[in-house]
C-alpha positions, 0 to 999 in steps of 0.5 A: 031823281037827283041824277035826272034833274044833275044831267037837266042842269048839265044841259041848261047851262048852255041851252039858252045861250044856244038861241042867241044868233052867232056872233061874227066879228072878229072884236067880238071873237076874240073877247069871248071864252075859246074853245079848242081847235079841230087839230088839237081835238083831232089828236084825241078823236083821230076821225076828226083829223082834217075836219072842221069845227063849227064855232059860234058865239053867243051871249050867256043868259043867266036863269031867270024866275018862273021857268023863263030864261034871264037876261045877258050876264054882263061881262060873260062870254061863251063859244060853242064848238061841233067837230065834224070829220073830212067829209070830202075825204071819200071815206065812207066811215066819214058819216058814221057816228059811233062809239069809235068815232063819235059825234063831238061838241066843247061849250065854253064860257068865261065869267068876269068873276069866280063869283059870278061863275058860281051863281050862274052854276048854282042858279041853274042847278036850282032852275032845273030842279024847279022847271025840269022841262024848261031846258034843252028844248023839254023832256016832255012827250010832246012831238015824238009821235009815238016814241017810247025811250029807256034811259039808263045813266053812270057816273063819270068820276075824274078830276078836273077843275073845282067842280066837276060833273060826268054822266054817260047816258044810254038811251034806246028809243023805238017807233014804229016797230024801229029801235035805236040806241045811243050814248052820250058822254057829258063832262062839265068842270069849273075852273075858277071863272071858266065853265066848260062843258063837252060831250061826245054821242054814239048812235050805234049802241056802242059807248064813246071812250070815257078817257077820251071825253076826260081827255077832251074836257082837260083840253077845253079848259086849258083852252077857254083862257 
């Protein structure tokens, strides 16, 4: 129980400033936590060399009471990231996502203060446990049109920031008499007002490198600064 509800606060931490539309000014950009380049990551993920990443920023809703989300953090920031390889390359590898060339995302986000960085953490952890559905657009049955899902989940052990938090989860879903099966790699690190949180999905059954995703995760805090 307490991995599922760890795994819905890894989610919940970005999932609601994920509503909030992109902002486009460059002022605006330039103010918020930064995330890492197509090059930098495509020295990690070699798929991704001559991509692109589709980066938007949005304002950090901090949890709100009875399982509704709160209001803008004053002075925090996040940028979300999603690297796509070169889909003009002709490659026809470019649309497959797999272990060896997973899907990938950085999330980062900048507090005014370590404190704040903290209760927005601790906040969710809370939110998540008291409103399991509440985050990451549910876990109900509601809309699966008769999919059933198997879910198996490990921890990520790795050392990064002050906080820390790895899960690869496994889950093999059927509809139909149709099987499929993918896994997500999920890291999350604090360091000291800086969040970040980064994953990598295969659909293919096969696994995304565990080192690759720590990599990954060392790079986006380097970077949110």
């Amino acid at each position: 129980m307490h991995r599922r509800w760890l795994n819905r606060a890894l989610i919940a931490l970005v999932a609601p400033a994920l509503i909030v539309p992109a902002v486009s000014s460059s002022a605006t950009a330039a103010a918020t936590a930064q995330v890492p380049s197509i090059g930098a990551v495509a020295k990690i993920y070699p798929h991704l060399e001559g991509g692109t990443a589709n980066e938007s920023a949005a304002k950090v809703l901090g949890p709100g009471k009875k399982c509704k989300t709160g209001k803008p953090i004053k002075g925090a920031s996040q940028r979300t990231a999603s690297y796509s390889p070169d889909y003009t390359s002709g490659d026809p590898d470019a649309y497959l996502i797999t272990g060896a060339r997973p899907s990938v995302f950085a999330t980062a986000m900048k507090f005014p203060s370590t404190k704040a960085a903290i209760a927005y953490l601790h906040g969710y952890a809370s939110y998540s446990k008291d409103c399991p559905g509440g985050a990451g657009g549910g876990t109900g049955g509601g809309g699966t049109g008769g999919m059933k899902c198997k879910s198996s989940m490990k921890k990520i052990k790795f050392n990064l920031g002050n906080e820390r938090w790895g899960y690869q989860t496994k889950s093999t879903c059927t509809m139909a008499g149709v099987t499929s099966t993918s896994v997500f790699n999920s890291l999350f690190a604090r360091q000291g007002k800086f969040i970040v949180y980064t994953g990598a999905m295969s659909m293919d059954a096969t696994a995304p490198s565990i080192p690759a995703s720590i990599s990954m995760t060392k790079l986006a805090l380097k970077t949110v600064a």
